[in-house]
PDB file with one MODEL, atoms N, CA, C and O in Angstrom:
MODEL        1
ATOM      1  N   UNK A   1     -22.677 -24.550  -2.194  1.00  0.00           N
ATOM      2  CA  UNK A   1     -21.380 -25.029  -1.763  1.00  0.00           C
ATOM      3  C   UNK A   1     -21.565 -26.388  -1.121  1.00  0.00           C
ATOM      4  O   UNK A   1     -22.533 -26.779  -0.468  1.00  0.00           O
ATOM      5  N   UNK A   2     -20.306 -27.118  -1.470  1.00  0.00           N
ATOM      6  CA  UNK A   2     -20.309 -28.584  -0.284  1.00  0.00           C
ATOM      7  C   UNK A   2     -19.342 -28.668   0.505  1.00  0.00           C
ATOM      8  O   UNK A   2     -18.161 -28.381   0.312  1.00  0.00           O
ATOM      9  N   UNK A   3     -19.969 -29.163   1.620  1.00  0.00           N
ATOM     10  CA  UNK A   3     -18.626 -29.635   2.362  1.00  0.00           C
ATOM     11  C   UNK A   3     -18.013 -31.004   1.966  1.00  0.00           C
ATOM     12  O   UNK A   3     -18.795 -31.947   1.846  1.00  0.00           O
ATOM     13  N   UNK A   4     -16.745 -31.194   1.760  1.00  0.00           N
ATOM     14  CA  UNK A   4     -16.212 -32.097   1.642  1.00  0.00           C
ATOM     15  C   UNK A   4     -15.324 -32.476   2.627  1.00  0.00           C
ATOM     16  O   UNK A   4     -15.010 -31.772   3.586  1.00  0.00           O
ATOM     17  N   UNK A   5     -14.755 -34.038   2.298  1.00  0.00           N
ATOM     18  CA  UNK A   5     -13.709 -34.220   3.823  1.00  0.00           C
ATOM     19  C   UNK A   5     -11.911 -34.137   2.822  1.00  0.00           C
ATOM     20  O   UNK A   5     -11.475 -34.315   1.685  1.00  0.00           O
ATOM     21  N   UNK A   6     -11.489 -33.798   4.026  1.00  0.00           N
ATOM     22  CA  UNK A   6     -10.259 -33.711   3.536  1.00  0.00           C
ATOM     23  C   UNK A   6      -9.213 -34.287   4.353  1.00  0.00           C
ATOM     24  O   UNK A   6      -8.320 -33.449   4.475  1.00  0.00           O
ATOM     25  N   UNK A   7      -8.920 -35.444   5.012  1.00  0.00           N
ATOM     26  CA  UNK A   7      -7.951 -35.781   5.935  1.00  0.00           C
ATOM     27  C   UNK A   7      -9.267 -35.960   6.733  1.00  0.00           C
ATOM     28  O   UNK A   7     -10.448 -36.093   6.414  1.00  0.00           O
ATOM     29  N   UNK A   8      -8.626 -35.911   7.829  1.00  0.00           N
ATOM     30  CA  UNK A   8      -9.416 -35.977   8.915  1.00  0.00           C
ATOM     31  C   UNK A   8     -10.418 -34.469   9.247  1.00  0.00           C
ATOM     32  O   UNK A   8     -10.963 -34.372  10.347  1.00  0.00           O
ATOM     33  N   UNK A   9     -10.513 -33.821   8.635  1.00  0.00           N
ATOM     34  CA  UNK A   9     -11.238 -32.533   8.608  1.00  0.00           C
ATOM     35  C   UNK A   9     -11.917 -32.488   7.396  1.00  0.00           C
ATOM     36  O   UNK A   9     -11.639 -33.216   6.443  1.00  0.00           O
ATOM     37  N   UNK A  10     -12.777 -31.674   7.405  1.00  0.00           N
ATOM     38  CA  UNK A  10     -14.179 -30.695   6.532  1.00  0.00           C
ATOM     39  C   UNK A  10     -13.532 -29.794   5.916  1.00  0.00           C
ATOM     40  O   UNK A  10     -12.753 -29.097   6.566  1.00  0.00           O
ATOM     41  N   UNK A  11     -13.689 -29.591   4.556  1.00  0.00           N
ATOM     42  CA  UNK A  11     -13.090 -28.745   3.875  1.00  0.00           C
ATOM     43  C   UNK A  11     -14.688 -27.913   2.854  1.00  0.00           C
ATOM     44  O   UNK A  11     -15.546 -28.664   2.390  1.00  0.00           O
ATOM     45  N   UNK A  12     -14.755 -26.933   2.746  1.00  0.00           N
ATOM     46  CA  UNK A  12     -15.753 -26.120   1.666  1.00  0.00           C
ATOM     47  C   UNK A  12     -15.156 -25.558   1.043  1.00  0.00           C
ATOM     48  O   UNK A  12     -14.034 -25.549   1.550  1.00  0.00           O
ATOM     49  N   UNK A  13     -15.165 -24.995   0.134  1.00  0.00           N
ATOM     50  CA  UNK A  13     -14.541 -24.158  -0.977  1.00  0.00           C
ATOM     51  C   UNK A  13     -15.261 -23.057  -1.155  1.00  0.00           C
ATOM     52  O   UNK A  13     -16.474 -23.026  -1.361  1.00  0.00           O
ATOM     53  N   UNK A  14     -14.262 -21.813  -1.053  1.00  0.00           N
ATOM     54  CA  UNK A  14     -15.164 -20.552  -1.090  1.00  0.00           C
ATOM     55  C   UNK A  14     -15.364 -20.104  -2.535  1.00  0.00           C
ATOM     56  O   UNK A  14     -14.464 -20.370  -3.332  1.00  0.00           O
ATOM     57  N   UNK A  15     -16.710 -19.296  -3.059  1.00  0.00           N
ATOM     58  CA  UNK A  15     -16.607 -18.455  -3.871  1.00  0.00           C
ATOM     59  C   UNK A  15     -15.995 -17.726  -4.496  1.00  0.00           C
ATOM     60  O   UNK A  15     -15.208 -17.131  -3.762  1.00  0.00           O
ATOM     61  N   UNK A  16     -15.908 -17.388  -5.641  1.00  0.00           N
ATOM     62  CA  UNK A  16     -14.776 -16.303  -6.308  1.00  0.00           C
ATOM     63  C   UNK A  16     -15.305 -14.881  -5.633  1.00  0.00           C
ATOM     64  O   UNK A  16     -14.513 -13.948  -5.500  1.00  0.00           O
ATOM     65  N   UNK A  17     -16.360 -14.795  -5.315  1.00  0.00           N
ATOM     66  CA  UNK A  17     -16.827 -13.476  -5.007  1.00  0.00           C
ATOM     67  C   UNK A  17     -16.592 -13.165  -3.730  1.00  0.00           C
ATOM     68  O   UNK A  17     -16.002 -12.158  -3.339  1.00  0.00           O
ATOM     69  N   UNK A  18     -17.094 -14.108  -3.009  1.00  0.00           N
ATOM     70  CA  UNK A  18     -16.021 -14.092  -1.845  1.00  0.00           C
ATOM     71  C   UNK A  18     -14.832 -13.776  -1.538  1.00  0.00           C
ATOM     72  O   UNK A  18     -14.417 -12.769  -0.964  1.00  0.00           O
ATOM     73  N   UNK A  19     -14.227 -14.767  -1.984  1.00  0.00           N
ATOM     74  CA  UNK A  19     -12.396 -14.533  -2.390  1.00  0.00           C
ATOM     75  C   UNK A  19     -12.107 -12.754  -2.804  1.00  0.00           C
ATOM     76  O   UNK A  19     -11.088 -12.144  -2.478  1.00  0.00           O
ATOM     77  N   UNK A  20     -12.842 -12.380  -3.297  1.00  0.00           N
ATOM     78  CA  UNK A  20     -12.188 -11.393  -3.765  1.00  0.00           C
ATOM     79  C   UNK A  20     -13.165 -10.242  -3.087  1.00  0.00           C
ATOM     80  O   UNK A  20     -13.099  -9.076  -3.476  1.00  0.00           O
ATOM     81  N   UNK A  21     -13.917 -10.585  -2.225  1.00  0.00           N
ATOM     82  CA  UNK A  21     -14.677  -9.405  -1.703  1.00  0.00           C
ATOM     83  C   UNK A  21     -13.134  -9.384  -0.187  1.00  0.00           C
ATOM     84  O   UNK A  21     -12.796  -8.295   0.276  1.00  0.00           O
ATOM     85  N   UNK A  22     -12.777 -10.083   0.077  1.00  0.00           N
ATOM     86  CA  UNK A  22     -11.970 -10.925   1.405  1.00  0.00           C
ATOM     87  C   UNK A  22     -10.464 -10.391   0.804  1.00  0.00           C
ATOM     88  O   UNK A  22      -9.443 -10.252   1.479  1.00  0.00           O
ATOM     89  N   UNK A  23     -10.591 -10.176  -0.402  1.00  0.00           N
ATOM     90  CA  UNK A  23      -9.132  -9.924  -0.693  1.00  0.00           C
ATOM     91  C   UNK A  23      -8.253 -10.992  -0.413  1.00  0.00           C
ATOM     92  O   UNK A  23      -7.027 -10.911  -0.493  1.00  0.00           O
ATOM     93  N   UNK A  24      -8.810 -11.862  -0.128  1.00  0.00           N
ATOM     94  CA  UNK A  24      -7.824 -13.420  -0.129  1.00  0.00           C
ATOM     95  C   UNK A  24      -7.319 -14.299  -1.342  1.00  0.00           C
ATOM     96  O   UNK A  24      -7.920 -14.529  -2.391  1.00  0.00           O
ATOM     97  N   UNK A  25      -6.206 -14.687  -0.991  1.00  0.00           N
ATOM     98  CA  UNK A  25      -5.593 -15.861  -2.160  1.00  0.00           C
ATOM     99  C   UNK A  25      -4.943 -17.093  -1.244  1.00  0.00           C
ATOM    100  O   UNK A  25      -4.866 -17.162  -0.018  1.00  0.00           O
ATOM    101  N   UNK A  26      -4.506 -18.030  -2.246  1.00  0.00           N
ATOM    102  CA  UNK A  26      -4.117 -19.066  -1.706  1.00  0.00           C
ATOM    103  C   UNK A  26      -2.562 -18.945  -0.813  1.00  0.00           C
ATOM    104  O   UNK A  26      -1.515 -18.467  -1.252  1.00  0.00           O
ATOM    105  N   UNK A  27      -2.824 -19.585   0.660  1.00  0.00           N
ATOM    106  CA  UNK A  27      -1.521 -19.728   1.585  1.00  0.00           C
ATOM    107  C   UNK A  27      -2.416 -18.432   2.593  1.00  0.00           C
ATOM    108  O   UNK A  27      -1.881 -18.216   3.681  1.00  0.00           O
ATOM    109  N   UNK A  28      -3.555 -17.695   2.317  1.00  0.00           N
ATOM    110  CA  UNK A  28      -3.453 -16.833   3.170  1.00  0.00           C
ATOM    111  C   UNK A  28      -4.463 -17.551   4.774  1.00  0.00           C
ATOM    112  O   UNK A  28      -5.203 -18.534   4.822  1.00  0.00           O
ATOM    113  N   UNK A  29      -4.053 -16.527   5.930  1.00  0.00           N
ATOM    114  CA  UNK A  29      -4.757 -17.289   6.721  1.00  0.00           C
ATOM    115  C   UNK A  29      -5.872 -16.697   7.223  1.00  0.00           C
ATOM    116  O   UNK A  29      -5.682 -15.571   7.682  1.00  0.00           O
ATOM    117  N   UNK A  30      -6.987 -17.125   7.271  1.00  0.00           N
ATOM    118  CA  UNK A  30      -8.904 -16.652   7.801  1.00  0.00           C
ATOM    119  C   UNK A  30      -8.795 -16.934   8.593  1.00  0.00           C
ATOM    120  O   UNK A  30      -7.989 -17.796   8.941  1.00  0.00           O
ATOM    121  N   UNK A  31     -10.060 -15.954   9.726  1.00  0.00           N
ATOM    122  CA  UNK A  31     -11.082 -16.323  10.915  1.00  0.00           C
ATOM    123  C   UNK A  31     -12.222 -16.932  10.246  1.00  0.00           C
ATOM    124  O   UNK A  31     -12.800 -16.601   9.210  1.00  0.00           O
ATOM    125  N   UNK A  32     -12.460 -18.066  11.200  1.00  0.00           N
ATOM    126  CA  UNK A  32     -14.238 -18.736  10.994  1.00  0.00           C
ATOM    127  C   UNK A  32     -14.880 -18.243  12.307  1.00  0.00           C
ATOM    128  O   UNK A  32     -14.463 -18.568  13.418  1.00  0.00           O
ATOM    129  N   UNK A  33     -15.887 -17.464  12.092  1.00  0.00           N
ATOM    130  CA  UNK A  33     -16.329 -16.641  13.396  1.00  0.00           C
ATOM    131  C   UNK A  33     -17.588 -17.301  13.122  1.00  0.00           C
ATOM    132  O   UNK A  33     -18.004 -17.256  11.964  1.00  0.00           O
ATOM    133  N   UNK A  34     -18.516 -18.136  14.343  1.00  0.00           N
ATOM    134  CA  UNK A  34     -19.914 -18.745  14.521  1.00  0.00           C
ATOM    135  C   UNK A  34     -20.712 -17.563  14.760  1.00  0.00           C
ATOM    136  O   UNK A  34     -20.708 -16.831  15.750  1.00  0.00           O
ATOM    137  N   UNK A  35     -21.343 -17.496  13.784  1.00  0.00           N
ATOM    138  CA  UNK A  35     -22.674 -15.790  13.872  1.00  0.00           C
ATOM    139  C   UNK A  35     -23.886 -16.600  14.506  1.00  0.00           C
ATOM    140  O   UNK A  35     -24.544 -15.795  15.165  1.00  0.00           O
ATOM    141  N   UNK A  36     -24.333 -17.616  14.558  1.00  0.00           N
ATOM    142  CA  UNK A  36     -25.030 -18.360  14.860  1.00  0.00           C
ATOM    143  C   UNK A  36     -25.313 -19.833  14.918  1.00  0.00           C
ATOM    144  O   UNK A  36     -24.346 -20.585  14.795  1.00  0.00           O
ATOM    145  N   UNK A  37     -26.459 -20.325  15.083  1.00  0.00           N
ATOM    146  CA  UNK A  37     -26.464 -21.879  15.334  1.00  0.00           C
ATOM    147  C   UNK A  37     -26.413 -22.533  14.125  1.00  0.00           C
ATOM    148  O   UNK A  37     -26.181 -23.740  14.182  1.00  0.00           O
ATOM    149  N   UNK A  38     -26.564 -22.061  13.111  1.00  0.00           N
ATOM    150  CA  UNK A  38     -26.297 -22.346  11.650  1.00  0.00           C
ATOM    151  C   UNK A  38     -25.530 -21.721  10.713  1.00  0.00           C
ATOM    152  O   UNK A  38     -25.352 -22.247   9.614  1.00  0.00           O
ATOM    153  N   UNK A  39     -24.973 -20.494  11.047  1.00  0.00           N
ATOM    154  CA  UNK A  39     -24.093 -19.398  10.460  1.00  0.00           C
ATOM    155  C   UNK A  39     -22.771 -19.063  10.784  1.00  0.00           C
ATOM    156  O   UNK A  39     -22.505 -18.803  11.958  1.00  0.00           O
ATOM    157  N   UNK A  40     -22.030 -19.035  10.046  1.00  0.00           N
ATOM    158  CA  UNK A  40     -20.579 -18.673  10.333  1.00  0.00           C
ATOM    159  C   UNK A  40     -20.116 -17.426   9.343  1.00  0.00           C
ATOM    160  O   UNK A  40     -20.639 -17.058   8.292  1.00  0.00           O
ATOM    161  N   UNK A  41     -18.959 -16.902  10.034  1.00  0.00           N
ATOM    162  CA  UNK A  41     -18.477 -15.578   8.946  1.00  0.00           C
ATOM    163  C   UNK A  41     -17.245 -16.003   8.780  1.00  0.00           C
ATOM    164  O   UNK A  41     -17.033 -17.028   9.427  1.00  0.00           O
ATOM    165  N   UNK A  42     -16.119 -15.526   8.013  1.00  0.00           N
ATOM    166  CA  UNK A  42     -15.088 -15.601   7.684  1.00  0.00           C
ATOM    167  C   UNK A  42     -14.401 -14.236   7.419  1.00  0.00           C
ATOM    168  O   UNK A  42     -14.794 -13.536   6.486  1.00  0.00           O
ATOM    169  N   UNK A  43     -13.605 -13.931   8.046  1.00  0.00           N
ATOM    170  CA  UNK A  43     -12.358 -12.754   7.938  1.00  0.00           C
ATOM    171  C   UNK A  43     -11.258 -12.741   7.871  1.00  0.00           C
ATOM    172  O   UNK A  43     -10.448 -13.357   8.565  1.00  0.00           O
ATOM    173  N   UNK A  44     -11.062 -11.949   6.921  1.00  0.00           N
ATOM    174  CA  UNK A  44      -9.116 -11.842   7.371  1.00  0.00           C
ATOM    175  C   UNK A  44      -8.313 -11.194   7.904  1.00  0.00           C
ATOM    176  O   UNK A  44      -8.346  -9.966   7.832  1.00  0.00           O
ATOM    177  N   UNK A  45      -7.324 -11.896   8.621  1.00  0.00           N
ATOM    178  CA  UNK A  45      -6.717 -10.794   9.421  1.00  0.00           C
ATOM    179  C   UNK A  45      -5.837  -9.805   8.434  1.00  0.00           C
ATOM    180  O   UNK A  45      -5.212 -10.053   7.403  1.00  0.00           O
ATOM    181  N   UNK A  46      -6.111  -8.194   9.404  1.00  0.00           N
ATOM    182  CA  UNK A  46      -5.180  -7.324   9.292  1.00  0.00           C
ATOM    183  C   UNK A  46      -3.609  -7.706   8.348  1.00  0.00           C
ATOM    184  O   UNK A  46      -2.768  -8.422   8.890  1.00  0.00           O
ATOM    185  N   UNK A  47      -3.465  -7.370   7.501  1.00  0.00           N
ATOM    186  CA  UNK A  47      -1.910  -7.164   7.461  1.00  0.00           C
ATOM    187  C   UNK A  47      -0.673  -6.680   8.191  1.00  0.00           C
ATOM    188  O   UNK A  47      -1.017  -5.922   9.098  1.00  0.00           O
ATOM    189  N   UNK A  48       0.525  -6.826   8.134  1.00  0.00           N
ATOM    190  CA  UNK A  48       1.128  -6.097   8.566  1.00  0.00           C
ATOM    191  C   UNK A  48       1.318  -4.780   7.936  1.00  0.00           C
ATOM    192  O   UNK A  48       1.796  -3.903   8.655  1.00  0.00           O
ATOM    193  N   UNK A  49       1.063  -4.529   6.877  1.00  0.00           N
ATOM    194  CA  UNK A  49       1.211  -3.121   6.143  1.00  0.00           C
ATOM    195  C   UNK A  49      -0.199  -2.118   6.579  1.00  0.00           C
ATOM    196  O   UNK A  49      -0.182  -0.896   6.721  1.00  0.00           O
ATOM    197  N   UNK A  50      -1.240  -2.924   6.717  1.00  0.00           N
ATOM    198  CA  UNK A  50      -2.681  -2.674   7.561  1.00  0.00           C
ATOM    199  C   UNK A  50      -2.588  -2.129   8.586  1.00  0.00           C
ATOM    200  O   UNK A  50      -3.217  -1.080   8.725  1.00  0.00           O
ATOM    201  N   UNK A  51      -2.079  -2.446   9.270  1.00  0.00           N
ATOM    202  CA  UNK A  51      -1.611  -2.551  10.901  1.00  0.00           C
ATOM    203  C   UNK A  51      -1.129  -1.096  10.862  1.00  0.00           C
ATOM    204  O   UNK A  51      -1.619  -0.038  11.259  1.00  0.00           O
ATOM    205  N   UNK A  52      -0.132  -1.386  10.318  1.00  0.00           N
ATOM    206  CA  UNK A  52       0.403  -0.061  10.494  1.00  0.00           C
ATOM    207  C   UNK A  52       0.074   1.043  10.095  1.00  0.00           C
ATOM    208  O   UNK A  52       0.535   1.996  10.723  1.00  0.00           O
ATOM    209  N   UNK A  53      -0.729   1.292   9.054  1.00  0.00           N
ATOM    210  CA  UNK A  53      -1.577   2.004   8.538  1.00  0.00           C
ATOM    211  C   UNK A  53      -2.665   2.683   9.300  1.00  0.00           C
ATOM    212  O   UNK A  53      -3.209   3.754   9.033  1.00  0.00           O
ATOM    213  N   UNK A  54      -2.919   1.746  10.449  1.00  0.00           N
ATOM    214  CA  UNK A  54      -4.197   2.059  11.335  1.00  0.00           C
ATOM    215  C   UNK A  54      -3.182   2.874  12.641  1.00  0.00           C
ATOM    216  O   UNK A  54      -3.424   3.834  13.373  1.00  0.00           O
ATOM    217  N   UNK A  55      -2.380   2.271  12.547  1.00  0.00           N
ATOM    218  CA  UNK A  55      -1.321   2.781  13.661  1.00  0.00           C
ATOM    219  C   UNK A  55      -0.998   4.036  13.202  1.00  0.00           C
ATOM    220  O   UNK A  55      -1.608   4.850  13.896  1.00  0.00           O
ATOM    221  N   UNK A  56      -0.182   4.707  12.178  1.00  0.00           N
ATOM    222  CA  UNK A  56      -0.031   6.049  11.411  1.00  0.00           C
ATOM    223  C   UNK A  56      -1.300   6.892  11.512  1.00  0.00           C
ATOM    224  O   UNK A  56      -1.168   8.083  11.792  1.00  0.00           O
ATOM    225  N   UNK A  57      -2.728   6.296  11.274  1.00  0.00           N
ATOM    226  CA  UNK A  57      -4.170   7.171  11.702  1.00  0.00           C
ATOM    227  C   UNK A  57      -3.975   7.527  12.653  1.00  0.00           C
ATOM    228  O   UNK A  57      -4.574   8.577  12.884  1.00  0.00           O
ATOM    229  N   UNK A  58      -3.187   7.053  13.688  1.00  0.00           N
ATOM    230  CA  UNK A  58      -3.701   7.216  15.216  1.00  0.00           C
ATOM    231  C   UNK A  58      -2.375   8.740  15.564  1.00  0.00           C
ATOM    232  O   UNK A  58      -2.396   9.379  16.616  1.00  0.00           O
ATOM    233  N   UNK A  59      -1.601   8.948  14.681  1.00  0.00           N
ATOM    234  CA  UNK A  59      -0.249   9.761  14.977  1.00  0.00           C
ATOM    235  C   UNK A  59      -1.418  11.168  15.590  1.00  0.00           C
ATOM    236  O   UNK A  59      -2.624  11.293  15.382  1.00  0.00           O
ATOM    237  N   UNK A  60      -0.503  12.031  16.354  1.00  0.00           N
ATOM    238  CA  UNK A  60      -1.049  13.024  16.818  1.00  0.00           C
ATOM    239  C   UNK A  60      -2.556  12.983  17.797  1.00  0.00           C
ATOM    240  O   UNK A  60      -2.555  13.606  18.859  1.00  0.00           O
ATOM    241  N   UNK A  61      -3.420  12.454  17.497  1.00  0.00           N
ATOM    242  CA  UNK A  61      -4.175  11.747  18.138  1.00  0.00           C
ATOM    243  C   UNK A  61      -4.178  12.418  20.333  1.00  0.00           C
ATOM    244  O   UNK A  61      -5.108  12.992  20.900  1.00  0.00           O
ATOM    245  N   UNK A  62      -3.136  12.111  20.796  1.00  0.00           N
ATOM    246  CA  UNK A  62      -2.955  12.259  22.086  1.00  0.00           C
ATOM    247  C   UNK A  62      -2.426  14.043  22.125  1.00  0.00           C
ATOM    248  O   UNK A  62      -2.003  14.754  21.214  1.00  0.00           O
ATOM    249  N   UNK A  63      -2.681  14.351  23.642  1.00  0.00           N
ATOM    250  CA  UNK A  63      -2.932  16.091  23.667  1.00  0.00           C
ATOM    251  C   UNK A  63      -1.853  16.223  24.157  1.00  0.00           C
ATOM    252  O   UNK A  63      -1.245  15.531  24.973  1.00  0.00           O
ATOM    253  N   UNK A  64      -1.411  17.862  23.242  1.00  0.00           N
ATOM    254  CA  UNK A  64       0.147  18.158  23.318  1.00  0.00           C
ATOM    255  C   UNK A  64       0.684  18.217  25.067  1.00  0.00           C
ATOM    256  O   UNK A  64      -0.061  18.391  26.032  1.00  0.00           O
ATOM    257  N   UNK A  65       1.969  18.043  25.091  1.00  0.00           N
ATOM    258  CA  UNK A  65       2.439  18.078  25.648  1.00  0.00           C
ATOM    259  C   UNK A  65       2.488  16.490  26.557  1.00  0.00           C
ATOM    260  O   UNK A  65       3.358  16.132  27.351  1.00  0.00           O
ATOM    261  N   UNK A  66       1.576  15.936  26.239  1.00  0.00           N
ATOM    262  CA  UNK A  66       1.495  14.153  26.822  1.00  0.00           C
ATOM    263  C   UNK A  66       2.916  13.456  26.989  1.00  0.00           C
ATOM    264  O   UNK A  66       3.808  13.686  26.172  1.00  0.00           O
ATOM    265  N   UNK A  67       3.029  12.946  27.632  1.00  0.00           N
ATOM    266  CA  UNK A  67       4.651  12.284  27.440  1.00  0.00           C
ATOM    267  C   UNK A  67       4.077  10.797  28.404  1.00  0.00           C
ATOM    268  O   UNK A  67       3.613  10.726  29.542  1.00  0.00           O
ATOM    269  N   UNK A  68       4.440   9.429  27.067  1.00  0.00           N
ATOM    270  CA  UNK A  68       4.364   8.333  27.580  1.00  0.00           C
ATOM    271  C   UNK A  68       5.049   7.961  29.150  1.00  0.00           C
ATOM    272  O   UNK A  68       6.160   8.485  29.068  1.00  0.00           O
ATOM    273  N   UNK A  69       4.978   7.505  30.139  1.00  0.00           N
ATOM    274  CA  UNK A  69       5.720   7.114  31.265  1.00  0.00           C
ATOM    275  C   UNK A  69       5.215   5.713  31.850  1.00  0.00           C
ATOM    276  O   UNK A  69       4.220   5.493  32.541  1.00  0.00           O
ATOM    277  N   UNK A  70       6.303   4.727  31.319  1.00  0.00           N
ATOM    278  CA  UNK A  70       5.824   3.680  31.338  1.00  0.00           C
ATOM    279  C   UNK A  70       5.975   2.965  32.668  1.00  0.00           C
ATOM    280  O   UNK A  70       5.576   1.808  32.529  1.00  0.00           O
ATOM    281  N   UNK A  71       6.395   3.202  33.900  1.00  0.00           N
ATOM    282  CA  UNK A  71       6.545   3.295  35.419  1.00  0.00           C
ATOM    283  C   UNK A  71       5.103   4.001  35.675  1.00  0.00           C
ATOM    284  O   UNK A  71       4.450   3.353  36.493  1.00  0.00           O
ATOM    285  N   UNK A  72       4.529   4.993  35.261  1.00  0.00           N
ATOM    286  CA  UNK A  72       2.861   5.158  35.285  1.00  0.00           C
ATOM    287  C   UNK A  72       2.358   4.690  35.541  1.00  0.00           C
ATOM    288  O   UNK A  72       1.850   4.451  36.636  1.00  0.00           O
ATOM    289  N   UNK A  73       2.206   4.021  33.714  1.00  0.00           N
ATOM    290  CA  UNK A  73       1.258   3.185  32.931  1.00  0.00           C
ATOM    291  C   UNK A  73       1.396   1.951  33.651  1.00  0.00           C
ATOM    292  O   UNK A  73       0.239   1.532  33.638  1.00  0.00           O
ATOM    293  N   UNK A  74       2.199   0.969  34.371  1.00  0.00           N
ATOM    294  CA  UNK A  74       2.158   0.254  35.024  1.00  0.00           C
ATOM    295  C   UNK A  74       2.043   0.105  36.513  1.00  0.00           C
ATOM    296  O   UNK A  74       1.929  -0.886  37.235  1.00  0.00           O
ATOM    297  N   UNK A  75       2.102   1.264  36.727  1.00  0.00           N
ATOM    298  CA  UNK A  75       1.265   1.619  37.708  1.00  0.00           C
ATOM    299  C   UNK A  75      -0.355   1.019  37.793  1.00  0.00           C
ATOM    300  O   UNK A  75      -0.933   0.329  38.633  1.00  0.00           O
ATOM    301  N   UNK A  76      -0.678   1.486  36.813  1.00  0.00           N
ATOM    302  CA  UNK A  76      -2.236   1.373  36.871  1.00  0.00           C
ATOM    303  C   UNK A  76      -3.142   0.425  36.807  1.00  0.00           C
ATOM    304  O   UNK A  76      -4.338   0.706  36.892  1.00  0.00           O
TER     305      UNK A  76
ENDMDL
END
């Protein structure tokens, strides 16, 4: 890969294998996470359909009879 300039910024171009290990296409938006002094990762965020998906895992989850109380919870 190269870096190239693009405007006033560095631009690289990712892999197809990448791209599609990332499930990414064009307009979408990445993390550049520094793994090290020479290494970086790239991720994508969650969806909103994701999100919620992880949110629906979580249903039932808390022990019966629990009841949110948000005067509590801010309590704490």
């Amino acid at each position: 890969m190269r870096v190239a300039k693009w405007g006033n910024s560095l631009a690289v171009r990712l892999p197809k294998g990448i791209v599609d290990e990332l499930g990414i296409s064009d307009g979408d938006d990445v993390t550049l996470r520094i793994l090290g002094p020479r290494e970086f990762g790239v991720e994508r965020p969650l969806s909103v359909e994701e999100h919620l998906q992880r949110l629906r895992g979580l249903r039932g989850v808390m022990p019966g009879g629990y009841r949110f109380d948000r005067e509590d919870a801010n309590e704490r």
